[in-house]
KOLZA-846263 format. One record per residue (C-alpha): residue in one letter; z, x, y. Coordinates in steps of 0.001 Angstrom, whole numbers. Layout:
R  aa       zz       xx       yy
R   A        Z        X        Y
...
END
This chain:
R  aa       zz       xx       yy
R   X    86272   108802    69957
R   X    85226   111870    67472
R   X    88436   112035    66113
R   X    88974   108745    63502
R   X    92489   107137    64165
R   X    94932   107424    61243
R   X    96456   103997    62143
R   X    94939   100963    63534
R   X    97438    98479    64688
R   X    96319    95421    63056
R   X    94273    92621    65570
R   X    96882    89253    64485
R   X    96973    86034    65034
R   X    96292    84509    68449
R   X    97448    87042    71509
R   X   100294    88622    68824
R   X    97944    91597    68963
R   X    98802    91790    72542
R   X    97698    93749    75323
R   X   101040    96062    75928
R   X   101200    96472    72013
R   X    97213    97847    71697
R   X    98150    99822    75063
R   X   101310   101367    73356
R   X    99692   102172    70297
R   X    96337   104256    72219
R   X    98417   106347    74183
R   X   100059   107753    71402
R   X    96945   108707    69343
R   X    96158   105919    67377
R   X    93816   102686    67439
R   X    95678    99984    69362
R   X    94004    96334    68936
R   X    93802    93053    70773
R   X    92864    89923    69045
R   X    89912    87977    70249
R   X    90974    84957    68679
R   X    91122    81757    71529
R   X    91370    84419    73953
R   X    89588    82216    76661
R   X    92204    79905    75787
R   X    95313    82007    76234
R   X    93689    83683    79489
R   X    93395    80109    81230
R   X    97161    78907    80014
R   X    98842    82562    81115
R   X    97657    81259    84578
R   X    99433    78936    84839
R   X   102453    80264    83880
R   X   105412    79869    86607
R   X   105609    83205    86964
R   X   101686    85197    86339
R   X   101681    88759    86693
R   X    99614    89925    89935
R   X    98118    92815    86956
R   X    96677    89710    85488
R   X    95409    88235    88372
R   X    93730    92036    89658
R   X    92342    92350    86209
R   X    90830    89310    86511
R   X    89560    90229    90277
R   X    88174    93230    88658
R   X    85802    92067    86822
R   X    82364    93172    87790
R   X    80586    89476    89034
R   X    82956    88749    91904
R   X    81749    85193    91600
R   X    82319    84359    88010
R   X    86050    85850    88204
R   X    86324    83709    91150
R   X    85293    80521    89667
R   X    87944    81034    87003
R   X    90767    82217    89494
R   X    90078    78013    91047
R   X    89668    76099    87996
R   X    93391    78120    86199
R   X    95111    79659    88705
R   X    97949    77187    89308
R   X   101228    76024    87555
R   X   100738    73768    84619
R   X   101038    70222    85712
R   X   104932    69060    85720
R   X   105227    65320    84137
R   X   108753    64171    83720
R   X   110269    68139    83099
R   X   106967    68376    80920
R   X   104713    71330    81614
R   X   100887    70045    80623
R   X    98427    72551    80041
R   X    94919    72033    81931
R   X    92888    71052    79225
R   X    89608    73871    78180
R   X    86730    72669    76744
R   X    86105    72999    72842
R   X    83310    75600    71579
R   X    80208    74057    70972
R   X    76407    74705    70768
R   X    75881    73645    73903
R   X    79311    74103    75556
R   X    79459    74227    79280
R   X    78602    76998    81345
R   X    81958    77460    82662
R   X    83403    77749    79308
R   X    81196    81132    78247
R   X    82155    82462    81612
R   X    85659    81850    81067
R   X    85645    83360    77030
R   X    83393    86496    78735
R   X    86316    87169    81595
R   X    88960    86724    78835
R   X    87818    89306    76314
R   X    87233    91341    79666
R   X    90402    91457    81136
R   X    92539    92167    77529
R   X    90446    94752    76840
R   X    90013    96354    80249
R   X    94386    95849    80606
R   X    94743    97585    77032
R   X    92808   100853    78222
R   X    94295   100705    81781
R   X    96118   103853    82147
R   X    95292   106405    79541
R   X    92082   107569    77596
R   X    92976   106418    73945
R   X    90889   103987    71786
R   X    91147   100132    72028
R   X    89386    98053    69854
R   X    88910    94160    69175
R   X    89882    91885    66393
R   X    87166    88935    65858
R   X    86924    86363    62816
R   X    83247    85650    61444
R   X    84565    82132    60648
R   X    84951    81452    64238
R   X    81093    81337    65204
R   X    80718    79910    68407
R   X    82698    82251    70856
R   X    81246    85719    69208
R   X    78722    86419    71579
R   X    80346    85878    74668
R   X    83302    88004    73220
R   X    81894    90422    72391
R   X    79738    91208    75956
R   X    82878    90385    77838
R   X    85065    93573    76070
R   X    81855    95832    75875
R   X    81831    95268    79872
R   X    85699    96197    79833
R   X    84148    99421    77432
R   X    85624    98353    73827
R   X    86001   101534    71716
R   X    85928    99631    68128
R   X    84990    95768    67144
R   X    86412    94909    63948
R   X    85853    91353    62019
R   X    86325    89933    58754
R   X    87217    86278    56940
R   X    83906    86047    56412
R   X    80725    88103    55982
R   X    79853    89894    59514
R   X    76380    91139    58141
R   X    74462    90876    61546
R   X    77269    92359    63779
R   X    76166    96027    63725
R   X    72311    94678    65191
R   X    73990    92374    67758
R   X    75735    95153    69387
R   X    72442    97211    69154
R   X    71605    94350    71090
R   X    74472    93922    73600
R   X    74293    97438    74456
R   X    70587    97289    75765
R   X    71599    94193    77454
R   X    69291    92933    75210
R   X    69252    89132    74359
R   X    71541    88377    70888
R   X    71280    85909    68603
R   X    73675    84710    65315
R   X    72639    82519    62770
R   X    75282    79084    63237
R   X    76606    78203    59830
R   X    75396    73833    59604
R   X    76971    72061    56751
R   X    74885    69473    55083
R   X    71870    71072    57136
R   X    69099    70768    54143
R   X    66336    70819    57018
R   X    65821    74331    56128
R   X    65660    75654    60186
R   X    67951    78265    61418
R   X    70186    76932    64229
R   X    70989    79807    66801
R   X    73595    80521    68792
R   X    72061    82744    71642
R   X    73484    85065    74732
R   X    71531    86487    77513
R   X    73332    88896    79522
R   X    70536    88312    81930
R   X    70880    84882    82375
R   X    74257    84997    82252
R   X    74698    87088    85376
R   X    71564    85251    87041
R   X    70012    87947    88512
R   X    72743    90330    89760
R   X    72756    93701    88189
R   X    73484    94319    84738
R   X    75739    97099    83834
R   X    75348    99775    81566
R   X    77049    99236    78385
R   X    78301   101350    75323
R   X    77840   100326    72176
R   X    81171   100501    69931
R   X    81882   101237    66447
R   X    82086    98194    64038
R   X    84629    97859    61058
R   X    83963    95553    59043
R   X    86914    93742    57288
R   X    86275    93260    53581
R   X    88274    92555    50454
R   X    85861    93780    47801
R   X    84251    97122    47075
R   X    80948    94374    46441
R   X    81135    93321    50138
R   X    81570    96973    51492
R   X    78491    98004    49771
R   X    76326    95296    50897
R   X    77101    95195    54236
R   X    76528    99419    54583
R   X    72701    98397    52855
R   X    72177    95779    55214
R   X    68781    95063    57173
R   X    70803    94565    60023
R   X    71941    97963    59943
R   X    75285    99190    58383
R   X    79003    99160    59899
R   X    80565   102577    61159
R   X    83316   102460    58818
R   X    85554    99478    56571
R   X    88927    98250    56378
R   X    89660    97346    53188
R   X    92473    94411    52767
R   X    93897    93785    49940
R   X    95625    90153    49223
R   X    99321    90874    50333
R   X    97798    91242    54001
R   X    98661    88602    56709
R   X    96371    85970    58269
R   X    93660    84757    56045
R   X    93195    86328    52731
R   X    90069    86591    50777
R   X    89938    83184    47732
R   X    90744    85034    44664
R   X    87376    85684    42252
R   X    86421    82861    39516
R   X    88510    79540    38742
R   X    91434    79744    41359
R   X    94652    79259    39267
R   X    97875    78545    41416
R   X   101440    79746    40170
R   X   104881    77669    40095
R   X   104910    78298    44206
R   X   101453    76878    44186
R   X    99897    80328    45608
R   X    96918    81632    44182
R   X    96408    84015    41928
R   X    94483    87419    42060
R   X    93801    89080    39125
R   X    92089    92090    37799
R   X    88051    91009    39354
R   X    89877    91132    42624
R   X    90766    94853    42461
R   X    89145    97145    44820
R   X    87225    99990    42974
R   X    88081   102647    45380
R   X    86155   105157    43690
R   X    83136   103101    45249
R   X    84190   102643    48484
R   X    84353   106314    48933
R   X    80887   106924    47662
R   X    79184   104735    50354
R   X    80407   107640    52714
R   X    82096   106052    55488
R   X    85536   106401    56578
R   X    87689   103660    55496
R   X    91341   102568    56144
R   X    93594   100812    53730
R   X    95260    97406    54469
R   X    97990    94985    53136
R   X   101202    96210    51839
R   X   100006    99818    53100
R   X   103609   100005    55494
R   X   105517   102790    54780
R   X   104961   106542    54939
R   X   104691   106988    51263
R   X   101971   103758    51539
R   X    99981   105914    54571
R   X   100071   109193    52266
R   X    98835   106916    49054
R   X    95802   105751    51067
R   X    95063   109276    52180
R   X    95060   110614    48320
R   X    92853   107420    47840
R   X    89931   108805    50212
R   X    91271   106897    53038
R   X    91111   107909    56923
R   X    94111   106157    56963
R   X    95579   102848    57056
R   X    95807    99353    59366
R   X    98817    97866    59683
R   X    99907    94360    60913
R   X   103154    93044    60307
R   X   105256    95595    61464
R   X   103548    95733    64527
R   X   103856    91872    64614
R   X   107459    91804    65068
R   X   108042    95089    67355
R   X   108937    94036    70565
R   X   105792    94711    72392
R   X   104368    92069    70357
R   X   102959    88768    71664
R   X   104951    86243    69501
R   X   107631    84366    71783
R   X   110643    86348    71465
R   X   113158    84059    70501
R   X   111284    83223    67213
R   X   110466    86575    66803
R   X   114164    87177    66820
R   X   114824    84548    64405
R   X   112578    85661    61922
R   X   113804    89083    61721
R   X   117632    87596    61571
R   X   116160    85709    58468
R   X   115062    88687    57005
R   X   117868    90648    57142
R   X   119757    87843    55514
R   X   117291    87884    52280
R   X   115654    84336    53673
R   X   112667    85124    55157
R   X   109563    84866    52703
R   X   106032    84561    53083
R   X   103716    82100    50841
R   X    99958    82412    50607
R   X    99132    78387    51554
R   X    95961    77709    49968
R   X    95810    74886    51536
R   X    97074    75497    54978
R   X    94397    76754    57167
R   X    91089    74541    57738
R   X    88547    77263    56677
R   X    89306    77097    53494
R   X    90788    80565    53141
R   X    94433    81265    52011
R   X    96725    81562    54745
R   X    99970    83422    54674
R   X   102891    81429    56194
R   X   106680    82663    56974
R   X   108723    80346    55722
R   X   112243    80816    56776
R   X   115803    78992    55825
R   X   114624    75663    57409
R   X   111495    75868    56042
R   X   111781    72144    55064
R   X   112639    70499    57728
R   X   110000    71964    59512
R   X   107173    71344    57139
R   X   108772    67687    56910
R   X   108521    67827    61237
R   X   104921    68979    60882
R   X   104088    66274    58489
R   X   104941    63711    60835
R   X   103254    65820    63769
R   X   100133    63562    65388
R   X    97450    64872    64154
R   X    94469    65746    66912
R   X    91748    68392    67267
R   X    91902    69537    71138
R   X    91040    73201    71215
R   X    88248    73131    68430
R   X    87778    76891    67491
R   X    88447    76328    63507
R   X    85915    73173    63727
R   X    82451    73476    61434
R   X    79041    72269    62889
R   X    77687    69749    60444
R   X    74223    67384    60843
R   X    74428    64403    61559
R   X    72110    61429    60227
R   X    70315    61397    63304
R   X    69522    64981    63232
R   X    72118    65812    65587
R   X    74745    68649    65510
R   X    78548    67454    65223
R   X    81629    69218    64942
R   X    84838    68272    62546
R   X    87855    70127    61487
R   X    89814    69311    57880
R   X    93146    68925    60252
R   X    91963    66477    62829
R   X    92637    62954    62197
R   X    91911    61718    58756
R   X    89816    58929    59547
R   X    87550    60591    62290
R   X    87359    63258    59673
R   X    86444    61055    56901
R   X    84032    59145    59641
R   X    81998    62163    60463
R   X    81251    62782    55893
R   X    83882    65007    55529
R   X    85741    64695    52160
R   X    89136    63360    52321
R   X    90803    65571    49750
R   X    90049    68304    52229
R   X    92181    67022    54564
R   X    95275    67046    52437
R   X    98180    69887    53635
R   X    95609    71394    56435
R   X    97677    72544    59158
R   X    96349    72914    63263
R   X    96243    76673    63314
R   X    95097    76415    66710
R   X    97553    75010    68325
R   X   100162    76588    65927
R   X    99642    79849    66201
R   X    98876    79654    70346
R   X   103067    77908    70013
R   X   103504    81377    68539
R   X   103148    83062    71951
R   X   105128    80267    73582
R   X   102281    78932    75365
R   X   102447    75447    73227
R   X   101035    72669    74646
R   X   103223    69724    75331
R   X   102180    66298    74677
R   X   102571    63481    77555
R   X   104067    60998    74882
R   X   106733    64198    74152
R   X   105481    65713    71456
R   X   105348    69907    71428
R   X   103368    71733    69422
R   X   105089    73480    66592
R   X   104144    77356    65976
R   X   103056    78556    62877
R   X   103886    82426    62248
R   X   101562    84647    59775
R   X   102672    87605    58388
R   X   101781    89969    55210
R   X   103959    90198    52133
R   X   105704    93251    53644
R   X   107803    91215    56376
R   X   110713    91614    53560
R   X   110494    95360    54517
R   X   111033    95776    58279
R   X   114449    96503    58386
R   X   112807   100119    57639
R   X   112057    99800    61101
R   X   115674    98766    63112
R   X   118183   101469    64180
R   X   121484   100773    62559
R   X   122962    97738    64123
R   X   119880    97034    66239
R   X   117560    93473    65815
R   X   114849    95091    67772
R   X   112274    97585    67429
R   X   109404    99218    68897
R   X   105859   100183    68588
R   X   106888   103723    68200
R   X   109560   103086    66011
R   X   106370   102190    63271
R   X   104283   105025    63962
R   X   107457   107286    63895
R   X   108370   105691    59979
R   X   104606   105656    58927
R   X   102930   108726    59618
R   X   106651   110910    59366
R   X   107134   114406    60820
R   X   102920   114065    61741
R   X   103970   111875    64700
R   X   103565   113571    68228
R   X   104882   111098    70635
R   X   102388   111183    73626
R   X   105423   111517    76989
R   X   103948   108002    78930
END
C-alpha cells in the first residue's frame, strides 16, 4: 500500500463496480473498487439465482462468525420463488434506525464477501465505494469490508466529515457512532446511528482489524480543505470530480439555471482551484472526463497522483451491468445515439443524476411514467420527525400521496425516479412484480460514454478491463501475467 495507485477504477452504481472488475484492475497495479451501494441487497438476490456460484457460497462460509454466515446461507440460499414463469425476489427489510438484527448481519456479510472475493488471489489494493447520502447502512459496511481487510474506503455525494474518526474507531473495535441527518427535527438532539462490534459478535472473539485509507470524494477545492482541517481528523488523500462525472454530481453553486435540455448549469464558482488542492499536501486523483491518456498525463501536470475513472470501466465486460444492455448501449454509441443528460430531477436526494438516454429514450421514459410507483428497498429514503416525536422514513419517488401524507412537499415528487430498484435492474437482478410488472433499469454514466469506441478493437463490440488501462496510462502499462 506505499506505493499510491495511478488509476482507481471508479466504485458505480449498484454492483456495476463488480467484484471480477475491482479483482482485474488490483492485479495489474492499480486500485480496483467495489461499490457498497445495496450491497446487502444484491448479496441476498445473487442467492437465489438459478444457478449461484459455489465461490459465492464459500465466501460466504468464510466469513469469520460461522453462525452469522449461517443464518444468512437459510434465510437466501434458495431459488427465487417461481409464480406463473415469474421469478419473485424474497423480500429484505428496508434500512432503518432500528432495523432488525438480521438485516445488519446480512449488510456486514455482504460488504464482507465482495471485498474478501475482490482480493482473493493476488496482493493488490481493493477499496470500497460508499455514498454519505445513504446513512443508515455505513456502519455495518464499513466493519463488514475492514473484516474482509479493505485497502481504501472512498465516499462522497455528501460531506463524509466524521469518516476518518469512525475508522479510528472500527479499527480498535471500538464502538462508532454517525450523526443521522432528521428533517424537520427542530428538537435540537443528535439522533445516532451506533455499531458495536462487540455486541454485534456477542461475545465471540473480535478480530484484529486494519484501518484503511479514506478518500474523500469532493467537487470543490472549499470541501477538500475543510474536510483535511477537520476535528474528526483529516482524509488520506481526495478525489476530485468534476461535473461531467457519472452518478450523482455535485448542485451547481448559486441560483441553479437549467439550459434548453433542462440540465443544469455550472459555471465559473464551480471550478476547482487546483492550485489549492495541491497545497493541502495530500495526494489527489482527478475525476470526470479524465479518460484518455492525454486526460491521465493532464492530471499528472496538474499535481495529480493520478486519475479515477468510471465509465469506461462501466461498460468493459467484466463489469456488473447485465450484458445485453450493456451491449445495447455501446451499439448506440457507435451509431452517434447514445447521450447522457444530467437529470436534475431524477434521483430522490436531490443531487443531479446523469442518465443514458439512448434511441428509445421516449418510450421508455413514457414506460417509466406509467411504472407503479412503490418504495420497497428504502436505501434513498430520509428520516424525518414525526408529530408525535417519532422517527419516519419517506422517499420523493414513493407514492405521491403517502409522500405528501408523511409532510413531504409535493413538487418534490415531480420526475423522481426509483434509483433503487433501477439501477439493481441494471445488474439484471430486477425484481418482478406479482401483478407483472418488472422493474425497469436505469443506467448512469459520465459525459465521456460518447468516447469508448477508443476502447474496441476494430470490428469488436466488446472490451476489457485491460483494454482501459492499456489506452490510459500508454506505453507505462505492465500487464501483470494472471
Amino acid at each position: 500500500m506505499n506505493q499510491l495507485p495511478r488509476i482507481i477504477q471508479g466504485g458505480m452504481g449498484v454492483g456495476v463496480s463488480s467484484v471480477k472488475l475491482a479483482r482485474t484492475v488490483s492485479m495489474h497495479g492499480e486500485l480496483g473498487v467495489i461499490s457498497g451501494t445495496a450491497i446487502a441487497l444484491t448479496l441476498a438476490r445473487k442467492l437465489q439465482q438459478k444457478n449461484v456460484s459455489q465461490e459465492l457460497i464459500d465466501a460466504v462460509l468464510s466469513f469469520p462468525y460461522p453462525d452469522i454466515s449461517k443464518r444468512i446461507l437459510e434465510t437466501y440460499y434458495h431459488e427465487a420463488i417461481n409464480q406463473d414463469g415469474k421469478d419473485l425476489y424474497k423480500a429484505v427489510p428496508m434500512p432503518s434506525l432500528e432495523q432488525p438484527e438480521q438485516l445488519t448481519e446480512l449488510m456486514v456479510v455482504a460488504c464482507y464477501v465482495e471485498v474478501y472475493l475482490a482480493k482473493k488471489g493476488h496482493d493488490g489494493v481493493i477499496g470500497m465505494n460508499l455514498l454519505e447520502k445513504i446513512q443508515l447502512p455505513t456502519l455495518p459496511s464499513l466493519y463488514g469490508a475492514m473484516l474482509a481487510g479493505v485497502d481504501y474506503i472512498l465516499m462522497g455525494a455528501g460531506i463524509p466529515i466524521r469518516i476518518p474518526k469512525v475508522l479510528d474507531q472500527l479499527s480498535k473495535n471500538e464502538t462508532a457512532t454517525l450523526p443521522l441527518k432528521v428533517i424537520g427535527d427542530t428538537s435540537g438532539e443528535v439522533t445516532e446511528m451506533t455499531f458495536s462490534p462487540s455486541a454485534f459478535v456477542k461475545g465471540e472473539p473480535l478480530i484484529p482489524l486494519k484501518r484503511p485509507k479514506f478518500l474523500a470524494i469532493v467537487s470543490s477545492h472549499t470541501l477538500a480543505l475543510h474536510l483535511s482541517r477537520s476535528d474528526f481528523g483529516s482524509p488520506d488523500g481526495f478525489v476530485v470530480e468534476l461535473p461531467v462525472a457519472g452518478g450523482h454530481n455535485a448542485n451547481p453553486r448559486g441560483k441553479v439555471v437549467l439550459n434548453d435540455l433542462g440540465e443544469p448549469v455550472y459555471g465559473p464558482r464551480d471550478e476547482v482551484d487546483f492550485e489549492v488542492i495541491r497545497n493541502i499536501g495530500l495526494p489527489f486523483w482527478l475525476a470526470g472526463g479524465f479518460g484518455s491518456h492525454e486526460d491521465y498525463l493532464r492530471a499528472r501536470d496538474l499535481g495529480a497522483a493520478g486519475i479515477q475513472v468510471g465509465t469506461a470501466f462501466a461498460f468493459s465486460d467484466e463489469s456488473g451491468m447485465e450484458k445485453t444492455l450493456k451491449e445495447r448501449i455501446i451499439s448506440a454509441v457507435l451509431k452517434g445515439l447514445g447521450r447522457v443528460k444530467t437529470d436534475p430531477l431524477a434521483s430522490p436526494t436531490g443531487f443531479p443524476f446523469k442518465v443514458v438516454e439512448i434511441e428509445d429514450t421516449n418510450a421508455l421514459e413514457e414506460t417509466y411514467l406509467k411504472r407503479n410507483r412503490i418504495c420497497d428497498l428504502g436505501y434513498l429514503r430520509e428520516a424525518y420527525r414525526k408529530e408525535n416525536g417519532k422517527l419516519g422514513y419517506r422517499c420523493p419517488s414513493e407514492p405521491v400521496e403517502d409522500y405528501v401524507k408523511k409532510g413531504g412537499d409535493i413538487e418534490d415528487t415531480k420526475g423522481r425516479k426509483c434509483l433503487c430498484n433501477g439501477l439493481v435492474s441494471t445488474l439484471g437482478f430486477g425484481q418482478k412484480r406479482r401483478n407483472g410488472d418488472q422493474e425497469l433499469p436505469i443506467v448512469t454514466a459520465g459525459d465521456d460514454l460518447k468516447f469508448i469506441a477508443r476502447f474496441l478493437k476494430q470490428g469488436e463490440k466488446i472490451y476489457h478491463a485491460i483494454d482501459v488501462l492499456k489506452v490510459i496510462l500508454g506505453s507505462s502499462f505492465k500487464p501483470t501475467q494472471t
